[in-house]
LOMAR-773068 format. One record per residue: residue in one letter; y, x, z negated of N, C-alpha, C, O, CB in turn. Coordinates in nm, 3 decimals, always signed. Glycine has a CB too. Layout:
N
PT   residuo      n.c2      n.c1      n.c3     ca.c2     ca.c1     ca.c3      c.c2      c.c1      c.c3      o.c2      o.c1      o.c3     cb.c2     cb.c1     cb.c3
PT         a         Y         X         Z         Y         X         Z         Y         X         Z         Y         X         Z         Y         X         Z
...
***
This chain:
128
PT   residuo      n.c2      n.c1      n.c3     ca.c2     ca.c1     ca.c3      c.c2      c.c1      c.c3      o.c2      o.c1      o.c3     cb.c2     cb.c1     cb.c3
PT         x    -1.246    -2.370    -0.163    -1.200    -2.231    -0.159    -1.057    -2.216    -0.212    -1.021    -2.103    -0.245    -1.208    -2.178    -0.017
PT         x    -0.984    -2.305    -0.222    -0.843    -2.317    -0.258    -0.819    -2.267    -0.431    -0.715    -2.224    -0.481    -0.799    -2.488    -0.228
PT         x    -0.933    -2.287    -0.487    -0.959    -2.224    -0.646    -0.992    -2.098    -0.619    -0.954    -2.015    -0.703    -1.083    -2.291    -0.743
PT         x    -1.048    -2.060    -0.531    -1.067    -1.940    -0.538    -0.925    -1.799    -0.481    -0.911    -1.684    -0.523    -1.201    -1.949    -0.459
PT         x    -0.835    -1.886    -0.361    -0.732    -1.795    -0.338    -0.635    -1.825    -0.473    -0.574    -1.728    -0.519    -0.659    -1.821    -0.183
PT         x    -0.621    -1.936    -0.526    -0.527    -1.959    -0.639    -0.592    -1.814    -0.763    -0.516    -1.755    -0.839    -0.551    -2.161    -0.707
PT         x    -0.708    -1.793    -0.754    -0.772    -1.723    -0.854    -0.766    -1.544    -0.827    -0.738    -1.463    -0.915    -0.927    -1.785    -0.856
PT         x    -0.794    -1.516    -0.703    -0.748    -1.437    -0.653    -0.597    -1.384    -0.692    -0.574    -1.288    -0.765    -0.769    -1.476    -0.550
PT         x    -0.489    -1.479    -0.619    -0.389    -1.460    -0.647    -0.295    -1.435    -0.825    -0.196    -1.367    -0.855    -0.367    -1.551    -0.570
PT         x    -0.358    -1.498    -0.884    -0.349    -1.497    -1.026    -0.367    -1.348    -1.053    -0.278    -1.265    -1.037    -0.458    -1.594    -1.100
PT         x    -0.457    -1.328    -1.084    -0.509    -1.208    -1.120    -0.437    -1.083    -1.028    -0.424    -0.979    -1.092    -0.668    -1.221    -1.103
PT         x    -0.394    -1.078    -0.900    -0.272    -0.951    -0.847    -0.184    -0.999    -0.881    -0.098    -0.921    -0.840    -0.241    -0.904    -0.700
PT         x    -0.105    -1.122    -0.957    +0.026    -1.103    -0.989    -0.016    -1.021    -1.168    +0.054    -0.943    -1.233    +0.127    -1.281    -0.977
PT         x    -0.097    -1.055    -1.188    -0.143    -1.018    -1.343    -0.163    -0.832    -1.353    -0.142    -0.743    -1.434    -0.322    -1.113    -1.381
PT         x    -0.218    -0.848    -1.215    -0.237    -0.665    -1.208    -0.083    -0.605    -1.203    -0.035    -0.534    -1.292    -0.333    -0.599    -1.035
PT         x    -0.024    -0.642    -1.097    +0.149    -0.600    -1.076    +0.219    -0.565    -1.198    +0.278    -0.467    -1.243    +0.244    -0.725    -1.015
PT         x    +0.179    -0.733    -1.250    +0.281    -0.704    -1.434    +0.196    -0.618    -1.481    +0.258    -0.575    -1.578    +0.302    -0.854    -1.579
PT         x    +0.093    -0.562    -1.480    +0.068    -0.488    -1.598    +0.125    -0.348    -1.528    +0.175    -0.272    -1.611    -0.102    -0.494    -1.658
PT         x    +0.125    -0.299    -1.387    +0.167    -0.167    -1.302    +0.322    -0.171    -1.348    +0.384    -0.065    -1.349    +0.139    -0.177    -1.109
PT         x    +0.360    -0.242    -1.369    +0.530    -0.272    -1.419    +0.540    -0.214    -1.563    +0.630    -0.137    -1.596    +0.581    -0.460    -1.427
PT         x    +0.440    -0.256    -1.649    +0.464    -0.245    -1.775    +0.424    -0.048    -1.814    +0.487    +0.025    -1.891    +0.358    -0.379    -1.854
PT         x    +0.286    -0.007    -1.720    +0.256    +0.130    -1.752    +0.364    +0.222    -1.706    +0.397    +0.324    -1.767    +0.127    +0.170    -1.693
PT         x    +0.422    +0.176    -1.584    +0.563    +0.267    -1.527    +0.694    +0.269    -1.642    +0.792    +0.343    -1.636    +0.634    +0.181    -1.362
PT         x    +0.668    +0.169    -1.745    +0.780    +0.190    -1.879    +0.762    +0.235    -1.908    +0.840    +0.320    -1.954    +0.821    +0.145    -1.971
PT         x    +0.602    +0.239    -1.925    +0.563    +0.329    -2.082    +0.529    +0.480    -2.015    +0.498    +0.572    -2.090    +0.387    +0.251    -2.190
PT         x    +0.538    +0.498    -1.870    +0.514    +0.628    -1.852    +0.377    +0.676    -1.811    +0.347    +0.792    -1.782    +0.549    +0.685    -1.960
PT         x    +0.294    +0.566    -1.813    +0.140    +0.616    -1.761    +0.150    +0.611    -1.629    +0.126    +0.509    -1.565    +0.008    +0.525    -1.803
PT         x    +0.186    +0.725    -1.577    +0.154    +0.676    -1.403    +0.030    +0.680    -1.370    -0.005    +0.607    -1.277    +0.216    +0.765    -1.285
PT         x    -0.043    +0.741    -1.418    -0.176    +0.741    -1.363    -0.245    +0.594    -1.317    -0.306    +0.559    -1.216    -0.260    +0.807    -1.470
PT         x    -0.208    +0.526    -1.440    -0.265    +0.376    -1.430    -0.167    +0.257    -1.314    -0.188    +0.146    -1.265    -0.257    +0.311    -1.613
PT         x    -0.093    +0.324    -1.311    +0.058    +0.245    -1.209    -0.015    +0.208    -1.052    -0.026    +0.113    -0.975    +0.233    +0.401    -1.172
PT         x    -0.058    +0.367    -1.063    -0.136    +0.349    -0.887    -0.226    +0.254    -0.929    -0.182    +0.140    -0.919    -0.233    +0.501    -0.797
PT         x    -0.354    +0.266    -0.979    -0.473    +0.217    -0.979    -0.425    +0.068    -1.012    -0.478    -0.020    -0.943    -0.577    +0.293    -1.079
PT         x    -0.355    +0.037    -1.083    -0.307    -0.105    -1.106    -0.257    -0.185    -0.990    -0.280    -0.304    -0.965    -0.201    -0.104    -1.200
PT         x    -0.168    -0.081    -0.910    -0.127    -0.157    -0.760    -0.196    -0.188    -0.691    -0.190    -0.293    -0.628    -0.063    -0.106    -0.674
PT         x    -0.324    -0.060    -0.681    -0.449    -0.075    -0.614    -0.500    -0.205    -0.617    -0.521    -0.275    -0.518    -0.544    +0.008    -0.665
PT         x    -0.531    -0.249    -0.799    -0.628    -0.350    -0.801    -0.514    -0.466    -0.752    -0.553    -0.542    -0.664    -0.715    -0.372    -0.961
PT         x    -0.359    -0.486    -0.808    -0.307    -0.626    -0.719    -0.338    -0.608    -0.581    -0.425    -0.686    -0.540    -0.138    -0.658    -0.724
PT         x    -0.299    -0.540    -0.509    -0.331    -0.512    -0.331    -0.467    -0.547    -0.305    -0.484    -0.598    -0.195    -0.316    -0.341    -0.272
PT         x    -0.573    -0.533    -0.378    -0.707    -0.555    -0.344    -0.760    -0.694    -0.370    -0.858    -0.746    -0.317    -0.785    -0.462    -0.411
PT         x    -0.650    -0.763    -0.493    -0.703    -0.874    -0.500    -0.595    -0.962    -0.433    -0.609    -1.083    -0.450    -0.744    -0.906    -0.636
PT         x    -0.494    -0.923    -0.361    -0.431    -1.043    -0.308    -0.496    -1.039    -0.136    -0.521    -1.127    -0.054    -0.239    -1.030    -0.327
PT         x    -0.505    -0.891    -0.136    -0.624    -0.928    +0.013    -0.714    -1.000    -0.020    -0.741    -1.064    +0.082    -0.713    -0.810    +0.086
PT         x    -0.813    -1.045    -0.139    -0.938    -1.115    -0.157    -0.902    -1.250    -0.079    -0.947    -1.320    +0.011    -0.982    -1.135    -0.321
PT         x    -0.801    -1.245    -0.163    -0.737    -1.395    -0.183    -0.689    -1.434    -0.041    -0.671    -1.556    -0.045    -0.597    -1.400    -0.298
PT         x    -0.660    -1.388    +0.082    -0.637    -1.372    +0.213    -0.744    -1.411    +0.275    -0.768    -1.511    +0.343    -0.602    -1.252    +0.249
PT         x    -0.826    -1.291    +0.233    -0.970    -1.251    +0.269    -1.046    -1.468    +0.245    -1.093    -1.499    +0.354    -1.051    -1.077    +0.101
PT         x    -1.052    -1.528    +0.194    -1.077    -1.661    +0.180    -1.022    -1.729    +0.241    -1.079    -1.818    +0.304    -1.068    -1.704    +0.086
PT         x    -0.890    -1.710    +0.245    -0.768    -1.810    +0.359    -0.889    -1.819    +0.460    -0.981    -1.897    +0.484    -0.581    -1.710    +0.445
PT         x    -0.826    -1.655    +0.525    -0.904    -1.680    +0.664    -1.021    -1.701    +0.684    -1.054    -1.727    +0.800    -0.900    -1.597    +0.740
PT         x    -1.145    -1.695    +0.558    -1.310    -1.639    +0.628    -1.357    -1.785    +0.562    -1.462    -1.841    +0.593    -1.417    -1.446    +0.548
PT         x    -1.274    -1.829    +0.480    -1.329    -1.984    +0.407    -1.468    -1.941    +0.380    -1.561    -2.004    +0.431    -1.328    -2.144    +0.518
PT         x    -1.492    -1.830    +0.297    -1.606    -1.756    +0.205    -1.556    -1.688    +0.107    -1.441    -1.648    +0.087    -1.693    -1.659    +0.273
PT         x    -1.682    -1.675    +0.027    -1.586    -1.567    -0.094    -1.632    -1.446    -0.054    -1.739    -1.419    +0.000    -1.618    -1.580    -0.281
PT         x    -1.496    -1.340    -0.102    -1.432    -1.210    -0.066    -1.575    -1.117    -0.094    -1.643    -1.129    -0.196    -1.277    -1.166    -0.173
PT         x    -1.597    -1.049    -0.015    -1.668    -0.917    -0.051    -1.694    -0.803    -0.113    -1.636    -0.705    -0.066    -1.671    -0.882    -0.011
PT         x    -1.771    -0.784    -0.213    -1.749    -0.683    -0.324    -1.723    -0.568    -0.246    -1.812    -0.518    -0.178    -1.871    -0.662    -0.428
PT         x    -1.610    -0.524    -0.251    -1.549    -0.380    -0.271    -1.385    -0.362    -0.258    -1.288    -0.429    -0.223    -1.616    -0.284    -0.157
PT         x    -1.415    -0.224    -0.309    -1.243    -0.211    -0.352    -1.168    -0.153    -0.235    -1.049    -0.130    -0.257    -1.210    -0.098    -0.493
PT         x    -1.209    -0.128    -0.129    -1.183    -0.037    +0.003    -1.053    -0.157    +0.067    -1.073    -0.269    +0.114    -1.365    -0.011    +0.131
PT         x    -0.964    -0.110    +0.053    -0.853    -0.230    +0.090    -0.850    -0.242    +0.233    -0.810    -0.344    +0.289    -0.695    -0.202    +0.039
PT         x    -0.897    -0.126    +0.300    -0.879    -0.127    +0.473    -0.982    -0.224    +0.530    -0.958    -0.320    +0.604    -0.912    +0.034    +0.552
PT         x    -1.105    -0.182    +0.480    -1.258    -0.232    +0.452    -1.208    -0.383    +0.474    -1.228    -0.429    +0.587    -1.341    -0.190    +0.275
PT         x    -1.131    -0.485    +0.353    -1.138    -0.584    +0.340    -1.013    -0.647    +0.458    -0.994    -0.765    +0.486    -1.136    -0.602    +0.195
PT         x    -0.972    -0.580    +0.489    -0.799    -0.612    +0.602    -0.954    -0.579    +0.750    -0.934    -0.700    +0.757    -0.567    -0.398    +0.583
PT         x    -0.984    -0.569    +0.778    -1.073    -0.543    +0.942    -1.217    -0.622    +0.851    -1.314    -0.639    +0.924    -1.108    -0.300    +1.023
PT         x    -1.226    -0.644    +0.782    -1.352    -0.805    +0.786    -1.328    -0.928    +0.790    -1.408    -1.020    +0.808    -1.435    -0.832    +0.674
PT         x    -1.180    -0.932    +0.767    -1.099    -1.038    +0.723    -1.044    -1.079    +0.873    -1.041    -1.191    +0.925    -0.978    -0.992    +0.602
PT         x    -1.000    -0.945    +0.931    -0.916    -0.962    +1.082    -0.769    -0.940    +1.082    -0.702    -0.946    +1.186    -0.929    -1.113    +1.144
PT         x    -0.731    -0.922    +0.993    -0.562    -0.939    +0.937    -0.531    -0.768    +0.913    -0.422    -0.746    +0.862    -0.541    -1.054    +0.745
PT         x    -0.599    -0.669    +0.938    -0.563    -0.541    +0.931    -0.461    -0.492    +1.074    -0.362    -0.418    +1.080    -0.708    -0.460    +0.915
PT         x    -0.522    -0.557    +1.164    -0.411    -0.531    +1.319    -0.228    -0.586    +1.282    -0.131    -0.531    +1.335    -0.491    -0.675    +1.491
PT         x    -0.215    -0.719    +1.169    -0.136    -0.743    +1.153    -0.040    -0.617    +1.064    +0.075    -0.656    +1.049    -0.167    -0.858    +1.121
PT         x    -0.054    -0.537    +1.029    +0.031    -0.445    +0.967    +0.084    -0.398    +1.044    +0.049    -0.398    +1.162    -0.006    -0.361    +0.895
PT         x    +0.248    -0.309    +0.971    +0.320    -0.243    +1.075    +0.217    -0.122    +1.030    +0.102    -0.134    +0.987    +0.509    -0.226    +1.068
PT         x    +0.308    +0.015    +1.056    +0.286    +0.139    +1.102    +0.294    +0.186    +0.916    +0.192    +0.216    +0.854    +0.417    +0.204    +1.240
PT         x    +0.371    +0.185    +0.882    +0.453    +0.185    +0.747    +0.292    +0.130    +0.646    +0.199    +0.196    +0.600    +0.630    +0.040    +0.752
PT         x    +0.318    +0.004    +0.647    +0.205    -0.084    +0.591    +0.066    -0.022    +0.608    -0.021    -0.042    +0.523    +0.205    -0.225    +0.664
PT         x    +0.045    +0.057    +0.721    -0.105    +0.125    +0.719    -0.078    +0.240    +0.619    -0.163    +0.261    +0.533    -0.166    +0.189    +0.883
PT         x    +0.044    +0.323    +0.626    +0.023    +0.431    +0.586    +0.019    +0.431    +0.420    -0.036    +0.508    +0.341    +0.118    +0.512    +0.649
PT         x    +0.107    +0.302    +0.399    +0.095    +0.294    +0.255    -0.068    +0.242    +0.222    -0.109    +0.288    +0.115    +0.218    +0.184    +0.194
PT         x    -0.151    +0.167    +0.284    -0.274    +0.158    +0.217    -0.348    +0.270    +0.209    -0.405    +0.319    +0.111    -0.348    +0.069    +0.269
PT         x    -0.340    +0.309    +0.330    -0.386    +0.477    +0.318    -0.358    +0.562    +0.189    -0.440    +0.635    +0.135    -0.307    +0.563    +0.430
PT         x    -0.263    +0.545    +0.159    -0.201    +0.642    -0.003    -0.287    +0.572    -0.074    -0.382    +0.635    -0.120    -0.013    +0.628    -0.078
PT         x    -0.277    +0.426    -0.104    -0.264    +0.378    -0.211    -0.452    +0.325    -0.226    -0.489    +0.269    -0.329    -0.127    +0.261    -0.206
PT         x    -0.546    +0.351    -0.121    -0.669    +0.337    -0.132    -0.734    +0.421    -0.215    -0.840    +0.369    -0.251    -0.716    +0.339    -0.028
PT         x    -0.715    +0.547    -0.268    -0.796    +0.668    -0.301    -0.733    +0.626    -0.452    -0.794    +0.680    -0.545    -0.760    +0.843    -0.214
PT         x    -0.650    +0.560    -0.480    -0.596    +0.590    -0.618    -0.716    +0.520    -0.655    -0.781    +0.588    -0.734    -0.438    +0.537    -0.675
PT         x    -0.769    +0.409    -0.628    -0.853    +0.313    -0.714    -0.942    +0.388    -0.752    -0.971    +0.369    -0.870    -0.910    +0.193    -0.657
PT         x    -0.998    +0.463    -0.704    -1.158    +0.553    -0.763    -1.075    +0.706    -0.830    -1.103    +0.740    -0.945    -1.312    +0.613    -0.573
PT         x    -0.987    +0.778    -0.759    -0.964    +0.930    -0.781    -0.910    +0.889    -0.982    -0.960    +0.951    -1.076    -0.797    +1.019    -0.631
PT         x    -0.805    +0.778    -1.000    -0.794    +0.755    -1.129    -0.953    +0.756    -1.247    -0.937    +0.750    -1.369    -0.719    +0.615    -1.117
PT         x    -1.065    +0.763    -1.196    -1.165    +0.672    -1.238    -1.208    +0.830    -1.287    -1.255    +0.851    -1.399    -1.263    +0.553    -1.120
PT         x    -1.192    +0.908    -1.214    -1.298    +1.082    -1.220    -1.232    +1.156    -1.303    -1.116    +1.183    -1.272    -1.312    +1.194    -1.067
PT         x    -1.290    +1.212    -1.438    -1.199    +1.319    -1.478    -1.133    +1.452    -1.367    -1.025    +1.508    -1.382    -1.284    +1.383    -1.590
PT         x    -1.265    +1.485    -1.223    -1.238    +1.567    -1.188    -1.087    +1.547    -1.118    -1.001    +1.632    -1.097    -1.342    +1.605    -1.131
PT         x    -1.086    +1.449    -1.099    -0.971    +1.411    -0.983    -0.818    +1.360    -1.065    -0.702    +1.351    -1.024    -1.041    +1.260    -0.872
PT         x    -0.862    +1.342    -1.152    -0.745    +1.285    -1.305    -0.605    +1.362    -1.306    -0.498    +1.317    -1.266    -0.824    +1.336    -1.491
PT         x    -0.639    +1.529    -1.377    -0.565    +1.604    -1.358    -0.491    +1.630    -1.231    -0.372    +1.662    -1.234    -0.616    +1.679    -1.393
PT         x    -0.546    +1.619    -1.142    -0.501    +1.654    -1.002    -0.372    +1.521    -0.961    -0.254    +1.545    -0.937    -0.663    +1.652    -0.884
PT         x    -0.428    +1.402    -0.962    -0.357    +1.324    -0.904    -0.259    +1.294    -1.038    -0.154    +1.235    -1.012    -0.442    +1.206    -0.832
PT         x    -0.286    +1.333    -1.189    -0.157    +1.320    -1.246    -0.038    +1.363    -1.225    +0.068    +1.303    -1.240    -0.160    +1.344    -1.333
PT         x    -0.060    +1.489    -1.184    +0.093    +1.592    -1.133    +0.083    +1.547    -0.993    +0.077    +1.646    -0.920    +0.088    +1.803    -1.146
PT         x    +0.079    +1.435    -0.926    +0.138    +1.407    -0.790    +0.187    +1.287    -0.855    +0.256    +1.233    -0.769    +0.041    +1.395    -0.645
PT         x    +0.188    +1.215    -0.960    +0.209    +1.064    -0.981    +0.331    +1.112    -1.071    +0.311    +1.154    -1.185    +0.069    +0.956    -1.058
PT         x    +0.494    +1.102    -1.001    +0.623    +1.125    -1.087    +0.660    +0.935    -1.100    +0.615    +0.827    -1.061    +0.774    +1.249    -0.980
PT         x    +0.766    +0.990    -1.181    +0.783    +0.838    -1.188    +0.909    +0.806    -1.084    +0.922    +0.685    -1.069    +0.819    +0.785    -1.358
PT         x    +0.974    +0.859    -1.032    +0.996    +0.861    -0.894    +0.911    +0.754    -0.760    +0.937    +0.646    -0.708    +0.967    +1.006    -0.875
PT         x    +0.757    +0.902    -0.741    +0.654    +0.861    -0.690    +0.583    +0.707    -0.749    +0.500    +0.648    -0.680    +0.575    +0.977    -0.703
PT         x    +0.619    +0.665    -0.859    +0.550    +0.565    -0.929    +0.632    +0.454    -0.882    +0.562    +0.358    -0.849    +0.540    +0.582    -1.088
PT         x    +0.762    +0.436    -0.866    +0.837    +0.356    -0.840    +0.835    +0.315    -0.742    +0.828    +0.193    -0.722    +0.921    +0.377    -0.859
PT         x    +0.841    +0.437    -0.613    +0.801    +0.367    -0.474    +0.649    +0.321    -0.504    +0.640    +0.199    -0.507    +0.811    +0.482    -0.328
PT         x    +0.574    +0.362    -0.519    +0.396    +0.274    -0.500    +0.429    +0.172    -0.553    +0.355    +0.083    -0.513    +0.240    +0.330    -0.584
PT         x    +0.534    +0.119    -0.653    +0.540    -0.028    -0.753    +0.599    -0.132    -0.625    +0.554    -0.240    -0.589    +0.683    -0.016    -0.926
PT         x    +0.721    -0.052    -0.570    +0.804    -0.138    -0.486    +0.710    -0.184    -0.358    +0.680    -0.295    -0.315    +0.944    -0.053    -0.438
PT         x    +0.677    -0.051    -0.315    +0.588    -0.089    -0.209    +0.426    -0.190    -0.157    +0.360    -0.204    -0.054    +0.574    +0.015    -0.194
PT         x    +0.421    -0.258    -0.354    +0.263    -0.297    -0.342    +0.409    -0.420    -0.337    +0.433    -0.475    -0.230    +0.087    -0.267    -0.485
PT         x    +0.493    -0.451    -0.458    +0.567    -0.596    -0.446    +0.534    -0.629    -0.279    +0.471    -0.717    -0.220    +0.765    -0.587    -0.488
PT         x    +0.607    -0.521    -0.243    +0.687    -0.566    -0.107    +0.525    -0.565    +0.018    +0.541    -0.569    +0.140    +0.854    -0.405    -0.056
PT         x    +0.436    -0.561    -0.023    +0.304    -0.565    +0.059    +0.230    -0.741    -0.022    +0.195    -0.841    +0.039    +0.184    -0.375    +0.017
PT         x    +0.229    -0.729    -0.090    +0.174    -0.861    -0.232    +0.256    -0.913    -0.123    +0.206    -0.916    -0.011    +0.224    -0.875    -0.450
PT         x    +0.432    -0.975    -0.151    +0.479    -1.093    -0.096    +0.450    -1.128    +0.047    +0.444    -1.239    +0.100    +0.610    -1.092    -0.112
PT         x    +0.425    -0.956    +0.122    +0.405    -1.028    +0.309    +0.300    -1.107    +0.319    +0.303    -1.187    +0.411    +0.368    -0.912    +0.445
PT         x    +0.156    -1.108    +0.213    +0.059    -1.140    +0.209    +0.070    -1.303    +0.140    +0.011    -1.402    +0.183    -0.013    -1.030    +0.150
PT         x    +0.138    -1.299    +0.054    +0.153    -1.419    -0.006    +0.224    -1.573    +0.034    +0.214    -1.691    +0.001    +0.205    -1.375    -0.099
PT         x    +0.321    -1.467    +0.150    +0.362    -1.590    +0.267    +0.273    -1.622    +0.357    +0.300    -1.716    +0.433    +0.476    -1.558    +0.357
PT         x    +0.142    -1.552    +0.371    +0.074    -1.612    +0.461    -0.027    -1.672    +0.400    -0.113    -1.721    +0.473    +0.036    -1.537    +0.558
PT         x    -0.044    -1.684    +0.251    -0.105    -1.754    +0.218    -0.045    -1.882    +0.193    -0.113    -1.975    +0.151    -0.158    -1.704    +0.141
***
């Protein structure tokens, strides 16, 4: 299983740099959904630590933090940001929902979701 959290982990530092690179160029839209996918795959990668199985198809980040058992470990803060940052993965995906969540995504707003997946990625990565 140790290939598989190394693999895991690869791929959310790979998502991060690319959420780094769309916040230059100004795509916020893709900034969220990019944090989304590092946050979802460094839980995978957790998600194996602890279950010594491979991770469960879906993108529901809460979903995978309470199958895993490691969702009680968050503060207060840490819930509320998955909470934000769960809906981006699909609402980016819908034209209907596109427009809508573009004019909430400033680059302001883009900056905290960037800082806040780093700073969620590393709590996770020390416990791996």
């Amino acid at each position: 299983m140790t290939d598989k959290i190394i693999y895991w982990t690869e791929l959310s530092d790979y998502d991060l740099e690319t959420a780094e690179v769309m916040l230059k160029t100004k795509r916020y839209l893709y900034v969220g959904f990019m944090c989304h996918q590092s946050i979802e795959k460094i839980f995978k990668a957790y998600f194996v630590k602890l279950k010594n199985e491979p991770a469960p198809y879906t993108h529901a980040l809460s979903y995978l933090a309470k199958k895993a058992e490691f969702f009680d470990l968050f503060s207060e803060e840490q819930v509320e940001f998955i909470d934000m940052l769960e809906p981006l993965n699909i609402q980016s995906r819908y034209p209907s929902y596109k427009e809508r969540l573009f004019r909430s995504l400033t680059e302001a707003k883009c900056t905290e979701i960037l800082n806040n997946t780093k700073q969620l990625q590393q709590w996770i990565k020390q416990k791996l």
